[in-house]
BAPA-373578 format. One record per residue: x, y, z of N, C-alpha, C, CB in turn; residue number from 1; chain; residue in one letter. Coordinates in Angstrom, 1 decimal. Glycine has a CB too. Example, Ala and Ser with C-alpha at 12.3 -4.5 7.8 and 13.67 -1.06 7.14 Angstrom:
<nodes>
NODE    neast   nnorth      nup   caeast   canorth     caup    ceast   cnorth      cup   cbeast   cbnorth     cbup     n   chain   res
NODE     13.2     -5.7      7.8     12.3      -4.5      7.8     13.2     -3.3      7.8     11.3      -4.5      9.0     1       A     A
NODE     12.8     -2.2      7.1     13.7      -1.1      7.1     12.9      0.0      7.9     14.1      -0.6      5.7     2       A     S
</nodes>
This chain:
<nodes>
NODE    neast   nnorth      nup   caeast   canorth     caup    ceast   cnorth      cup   cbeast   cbnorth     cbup     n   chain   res
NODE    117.1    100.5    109.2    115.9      99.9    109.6    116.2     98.5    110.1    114.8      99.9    108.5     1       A     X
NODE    115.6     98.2    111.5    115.8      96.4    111.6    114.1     96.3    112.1    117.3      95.7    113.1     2       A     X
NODE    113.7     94.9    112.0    112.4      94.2    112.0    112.5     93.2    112.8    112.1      93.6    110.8     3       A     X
NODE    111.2     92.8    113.5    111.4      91.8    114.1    109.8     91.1    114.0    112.0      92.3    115.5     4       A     X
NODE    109.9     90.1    113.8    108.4      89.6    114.0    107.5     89.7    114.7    108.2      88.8    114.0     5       A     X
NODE    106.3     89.9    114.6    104.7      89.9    115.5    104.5     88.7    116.0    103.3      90.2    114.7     6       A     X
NODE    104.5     88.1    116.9    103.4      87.1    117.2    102.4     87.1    118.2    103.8      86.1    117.5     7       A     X
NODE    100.9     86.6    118.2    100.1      86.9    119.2    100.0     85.7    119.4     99.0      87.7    119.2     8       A     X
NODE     98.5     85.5    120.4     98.4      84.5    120.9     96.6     83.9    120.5     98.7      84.9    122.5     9       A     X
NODE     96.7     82.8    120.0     95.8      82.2    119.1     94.2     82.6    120.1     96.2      80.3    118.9    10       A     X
NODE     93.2     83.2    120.0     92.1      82.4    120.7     91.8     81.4    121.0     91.3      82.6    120.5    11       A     X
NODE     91.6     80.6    119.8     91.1      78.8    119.5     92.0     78.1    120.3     91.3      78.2    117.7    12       A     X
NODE     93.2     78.5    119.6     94.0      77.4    120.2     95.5     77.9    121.0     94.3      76.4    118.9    13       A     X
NODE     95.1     78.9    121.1     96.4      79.3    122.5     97.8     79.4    122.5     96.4      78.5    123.5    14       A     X
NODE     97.9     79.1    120.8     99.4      79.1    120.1     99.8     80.1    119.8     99.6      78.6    119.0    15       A     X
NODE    101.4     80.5    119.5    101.4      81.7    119.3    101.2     81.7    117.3    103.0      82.2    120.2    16       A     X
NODE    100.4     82.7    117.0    100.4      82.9    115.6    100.7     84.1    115.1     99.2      82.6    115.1    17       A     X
NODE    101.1     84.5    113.9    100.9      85.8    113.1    100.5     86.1    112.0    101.7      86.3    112.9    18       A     X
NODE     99.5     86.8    111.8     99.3      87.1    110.7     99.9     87.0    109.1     99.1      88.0    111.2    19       A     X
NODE     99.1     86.9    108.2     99.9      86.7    106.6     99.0     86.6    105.9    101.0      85.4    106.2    20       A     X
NODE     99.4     87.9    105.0     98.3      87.9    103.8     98.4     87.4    102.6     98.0      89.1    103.4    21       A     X
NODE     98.0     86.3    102.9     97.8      85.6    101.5     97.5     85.9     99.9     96.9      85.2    101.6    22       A     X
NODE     96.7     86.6     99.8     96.0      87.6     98.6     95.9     88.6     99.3     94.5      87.2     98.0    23       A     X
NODE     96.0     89.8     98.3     95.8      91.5     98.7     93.9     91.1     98.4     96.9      93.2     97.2    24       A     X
NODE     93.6     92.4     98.9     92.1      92.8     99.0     91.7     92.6     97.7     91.7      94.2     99.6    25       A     X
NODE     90.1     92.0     96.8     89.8      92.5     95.8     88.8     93.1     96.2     89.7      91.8     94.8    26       A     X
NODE     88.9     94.6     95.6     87.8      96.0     95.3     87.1     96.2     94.3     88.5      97.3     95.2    27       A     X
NODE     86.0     96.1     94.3     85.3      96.8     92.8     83.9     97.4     93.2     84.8      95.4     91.4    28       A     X
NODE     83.5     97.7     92.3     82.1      99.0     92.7     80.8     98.3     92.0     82.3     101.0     91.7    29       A     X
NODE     79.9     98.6     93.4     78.7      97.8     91.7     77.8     99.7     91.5     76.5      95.6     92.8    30       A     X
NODE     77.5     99.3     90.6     77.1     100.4     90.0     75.4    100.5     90.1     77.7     100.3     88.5    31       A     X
NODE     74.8    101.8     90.1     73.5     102.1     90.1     73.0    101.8     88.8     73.2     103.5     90.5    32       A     X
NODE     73.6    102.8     87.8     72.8     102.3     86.4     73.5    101.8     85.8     72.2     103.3     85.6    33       A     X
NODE     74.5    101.0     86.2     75.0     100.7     84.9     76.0     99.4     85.6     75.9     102.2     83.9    34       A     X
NODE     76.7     97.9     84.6     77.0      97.8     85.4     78.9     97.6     85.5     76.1      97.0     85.6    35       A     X
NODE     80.1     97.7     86.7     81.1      98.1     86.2     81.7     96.9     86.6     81.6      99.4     86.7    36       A     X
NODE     83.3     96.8     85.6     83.6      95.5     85.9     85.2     95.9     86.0     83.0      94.3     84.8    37       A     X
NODE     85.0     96.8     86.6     86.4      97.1     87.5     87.2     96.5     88.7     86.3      98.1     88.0    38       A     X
NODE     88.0     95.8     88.8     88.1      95.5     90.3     89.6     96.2     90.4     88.0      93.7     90.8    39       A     X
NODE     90.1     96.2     91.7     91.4      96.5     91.6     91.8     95.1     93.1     91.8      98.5     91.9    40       A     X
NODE     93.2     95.2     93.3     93.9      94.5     94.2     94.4     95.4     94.8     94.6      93.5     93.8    41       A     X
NODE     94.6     95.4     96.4     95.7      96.3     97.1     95.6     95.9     98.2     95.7      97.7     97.0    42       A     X
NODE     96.7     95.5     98.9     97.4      94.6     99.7     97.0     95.8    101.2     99.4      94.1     99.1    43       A     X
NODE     96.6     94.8    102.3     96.5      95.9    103.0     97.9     96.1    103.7     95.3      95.9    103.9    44       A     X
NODE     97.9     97.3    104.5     98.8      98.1    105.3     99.1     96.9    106.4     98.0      99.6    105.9    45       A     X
NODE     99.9     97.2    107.3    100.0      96.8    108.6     99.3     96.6    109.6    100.6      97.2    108.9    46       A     X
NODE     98.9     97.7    109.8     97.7      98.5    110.5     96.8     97.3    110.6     97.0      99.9    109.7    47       A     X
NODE     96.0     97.6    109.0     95.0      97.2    108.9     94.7     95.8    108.7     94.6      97.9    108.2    48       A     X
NODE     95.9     95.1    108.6     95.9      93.4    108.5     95.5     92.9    110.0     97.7      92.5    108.0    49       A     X
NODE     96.4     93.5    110.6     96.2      93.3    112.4     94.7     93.2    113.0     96.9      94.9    113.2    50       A     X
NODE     94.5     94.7    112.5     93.2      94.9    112.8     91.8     93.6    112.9     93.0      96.1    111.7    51       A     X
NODE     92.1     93.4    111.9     91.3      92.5    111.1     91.5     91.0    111.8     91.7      92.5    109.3    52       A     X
NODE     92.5     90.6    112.8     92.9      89.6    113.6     91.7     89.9    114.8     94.6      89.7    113.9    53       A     X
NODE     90.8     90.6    115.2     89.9      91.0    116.0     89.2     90.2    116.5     89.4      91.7    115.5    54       A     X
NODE     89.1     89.1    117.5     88.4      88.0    117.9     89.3     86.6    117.8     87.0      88.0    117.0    55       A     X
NODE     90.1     86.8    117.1     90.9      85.8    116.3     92.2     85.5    117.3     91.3      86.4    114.8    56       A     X
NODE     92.7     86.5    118.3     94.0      86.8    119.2     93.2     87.2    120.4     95.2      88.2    118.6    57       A     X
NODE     94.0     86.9    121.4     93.7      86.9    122.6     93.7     88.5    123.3     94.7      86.0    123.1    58       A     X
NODE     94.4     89.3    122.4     94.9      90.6    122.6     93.6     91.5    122.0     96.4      90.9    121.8    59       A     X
NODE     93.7     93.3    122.1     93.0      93.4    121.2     94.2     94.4    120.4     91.6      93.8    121.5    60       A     X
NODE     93.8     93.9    119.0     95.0      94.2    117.9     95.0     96.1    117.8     94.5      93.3    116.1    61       A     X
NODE     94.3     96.7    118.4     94.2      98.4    118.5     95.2     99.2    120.3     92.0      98.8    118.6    62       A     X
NODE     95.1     98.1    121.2     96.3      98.2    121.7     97.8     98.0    121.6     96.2      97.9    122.1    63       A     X
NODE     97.5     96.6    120.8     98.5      96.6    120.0     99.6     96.8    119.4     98.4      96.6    119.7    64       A     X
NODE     99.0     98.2    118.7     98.9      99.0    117.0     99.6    100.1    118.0     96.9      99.4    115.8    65       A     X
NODE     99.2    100.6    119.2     99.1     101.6    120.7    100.5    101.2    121.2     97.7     101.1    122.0    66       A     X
NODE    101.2    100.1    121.1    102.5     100.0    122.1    103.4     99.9    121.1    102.6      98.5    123.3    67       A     X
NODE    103.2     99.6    119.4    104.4      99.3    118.8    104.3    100.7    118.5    104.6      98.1    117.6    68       A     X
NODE    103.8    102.2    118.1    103.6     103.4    117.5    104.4    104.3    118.0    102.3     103.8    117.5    69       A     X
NODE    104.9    104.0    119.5    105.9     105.1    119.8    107.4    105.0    119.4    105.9     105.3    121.4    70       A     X
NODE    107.7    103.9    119.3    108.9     104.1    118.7    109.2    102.8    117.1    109.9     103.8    120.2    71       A     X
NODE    108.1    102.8    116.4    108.2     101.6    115.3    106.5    102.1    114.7    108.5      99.5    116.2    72       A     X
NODE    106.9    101.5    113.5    105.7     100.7    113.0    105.3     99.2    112.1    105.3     101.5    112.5    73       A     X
NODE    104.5     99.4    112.0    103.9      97.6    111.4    103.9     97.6    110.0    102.1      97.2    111.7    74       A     X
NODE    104.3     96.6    109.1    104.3      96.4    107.7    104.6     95.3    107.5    105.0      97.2    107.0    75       A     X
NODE    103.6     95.1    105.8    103.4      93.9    105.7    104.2     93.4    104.4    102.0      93.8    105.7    76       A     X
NODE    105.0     92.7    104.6    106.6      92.4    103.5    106.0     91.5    102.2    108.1      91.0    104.3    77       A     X
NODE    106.8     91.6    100.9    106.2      90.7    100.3    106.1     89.6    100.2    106.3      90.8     99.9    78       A     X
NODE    106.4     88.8    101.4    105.8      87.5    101.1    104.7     87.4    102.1    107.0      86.1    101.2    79       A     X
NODE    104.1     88.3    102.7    102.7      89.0    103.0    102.8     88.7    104.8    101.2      88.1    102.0    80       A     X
NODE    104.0     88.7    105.3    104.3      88.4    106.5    104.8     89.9    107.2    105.2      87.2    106.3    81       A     X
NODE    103.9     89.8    108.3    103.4      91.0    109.4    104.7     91.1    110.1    102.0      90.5    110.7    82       A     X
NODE    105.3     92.5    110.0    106.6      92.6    110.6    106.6     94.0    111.5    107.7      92.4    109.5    83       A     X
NODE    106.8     94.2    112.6    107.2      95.5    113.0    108.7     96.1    112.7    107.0      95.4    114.2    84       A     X
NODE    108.7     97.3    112.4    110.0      97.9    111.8    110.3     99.0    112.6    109.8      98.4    110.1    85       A     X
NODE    111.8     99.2    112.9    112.6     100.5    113.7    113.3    101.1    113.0    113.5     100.3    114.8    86       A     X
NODE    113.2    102.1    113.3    114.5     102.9    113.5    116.1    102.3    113.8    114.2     103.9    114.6    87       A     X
NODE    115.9    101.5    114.7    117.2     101.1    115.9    116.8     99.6    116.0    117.2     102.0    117.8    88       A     X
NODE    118.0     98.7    117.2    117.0      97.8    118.1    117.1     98.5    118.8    117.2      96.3    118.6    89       A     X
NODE    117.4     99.3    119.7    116.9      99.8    121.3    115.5    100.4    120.6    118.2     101.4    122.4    90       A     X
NODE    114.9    100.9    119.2    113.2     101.2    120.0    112.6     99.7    119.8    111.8     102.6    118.9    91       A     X
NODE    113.8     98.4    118.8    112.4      97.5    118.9    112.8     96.9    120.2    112.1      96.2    117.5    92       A     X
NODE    113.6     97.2    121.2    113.7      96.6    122.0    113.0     97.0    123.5    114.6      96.5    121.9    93       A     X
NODE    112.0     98.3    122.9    111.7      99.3    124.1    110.2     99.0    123.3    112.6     101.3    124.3    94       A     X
NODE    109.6     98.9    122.0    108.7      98.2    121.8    108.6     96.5    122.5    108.6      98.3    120.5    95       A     X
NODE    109.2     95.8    122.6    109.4      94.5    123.1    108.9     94.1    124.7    110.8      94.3    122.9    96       A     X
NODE    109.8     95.3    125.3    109.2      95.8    126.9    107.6     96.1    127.3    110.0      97.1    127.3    97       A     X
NODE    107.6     97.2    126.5    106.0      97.9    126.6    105.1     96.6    126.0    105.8      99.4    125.4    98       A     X
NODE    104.9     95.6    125.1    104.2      94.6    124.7    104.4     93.8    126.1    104.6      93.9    123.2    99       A     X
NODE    105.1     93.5    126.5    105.5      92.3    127.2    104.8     93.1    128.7    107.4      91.9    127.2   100       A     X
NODE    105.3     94.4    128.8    104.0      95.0    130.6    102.9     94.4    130.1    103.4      97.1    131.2   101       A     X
NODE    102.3     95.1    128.9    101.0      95.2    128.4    100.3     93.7    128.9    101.2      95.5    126.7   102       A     X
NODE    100.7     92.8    127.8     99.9      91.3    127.1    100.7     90.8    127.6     99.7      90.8    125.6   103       A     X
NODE    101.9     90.3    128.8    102.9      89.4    128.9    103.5     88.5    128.0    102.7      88.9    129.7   104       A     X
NODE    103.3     87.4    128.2    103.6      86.4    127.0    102.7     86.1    125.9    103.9      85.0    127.6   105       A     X
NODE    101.6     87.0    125.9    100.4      86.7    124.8    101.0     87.5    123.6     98.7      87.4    125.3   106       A     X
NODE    101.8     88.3    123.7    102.2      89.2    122.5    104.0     89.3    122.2    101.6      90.7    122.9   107       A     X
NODE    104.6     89.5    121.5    105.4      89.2    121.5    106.6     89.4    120.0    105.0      88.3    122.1   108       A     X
NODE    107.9     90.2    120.2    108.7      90.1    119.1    109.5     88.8    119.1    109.6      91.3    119.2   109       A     X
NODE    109.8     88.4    118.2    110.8      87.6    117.5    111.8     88.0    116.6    110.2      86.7    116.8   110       A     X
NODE    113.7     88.6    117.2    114.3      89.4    116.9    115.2     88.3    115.6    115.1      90.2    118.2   111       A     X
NODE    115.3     88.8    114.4    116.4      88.1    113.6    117.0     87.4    114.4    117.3      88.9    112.9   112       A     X
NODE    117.3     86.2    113.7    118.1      84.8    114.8    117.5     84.5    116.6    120.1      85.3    115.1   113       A     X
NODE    116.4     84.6    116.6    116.1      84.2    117.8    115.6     83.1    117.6    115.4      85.0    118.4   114       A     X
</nodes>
């Protein structure tokens, strides 16, 4: 497997940023009759950290999700930093191409040692 970083392109401020989850999700249920004091923690997916960048990036993060899926996908490491992952570099390098028709310089890998 090799990885390469995400970066988009800020709305606000036109920088390139990437996502990082700080804290996983907290979940709990409120209850009808009774009341529960369950919560759980669970870190989201790749996918769905992206997603959630929605207004926030210049792109929209479901095309995105659309150019890295044919040959890679998205995951989020533990120090909660958004990484696309291959097989190879020729697919992250054939993901790299397809971002770059797509979003030109708004989207973009960052290969180990670049």
């Amino acid at each position: 497997m090799v990885r390469a970083k995400l970066w988009l392109q800020c709305a606000a401020m036109f920088d390139p940023v990437s996502p990082v989850l700080v804290q996983p999700a907290v979940i709990g249920w409120e209850g009808k009759n009774r009341r529960i004091d369950l919560t759980i923690e669970r870190p989201f997916k790749g996918e769905e950290l992206l997603q959630r960048m929605k207004g926030w990036v210049t792109s929209d993060p479901r095309e995105v999700i659309a150019a890295v899926q044919p040959d890679g996908f998205l995951k989020v490491y533990e120090q909660g930093e958004l990484m696309v992952e291959a097989d190879s570099q020729d697919q992250l390098e054939r993901i790299q191409e397809r971002l770059r028709e797509k979003f030109g310089d708004r989207v973009y890998l960052e290969f180990a040692g670049s």
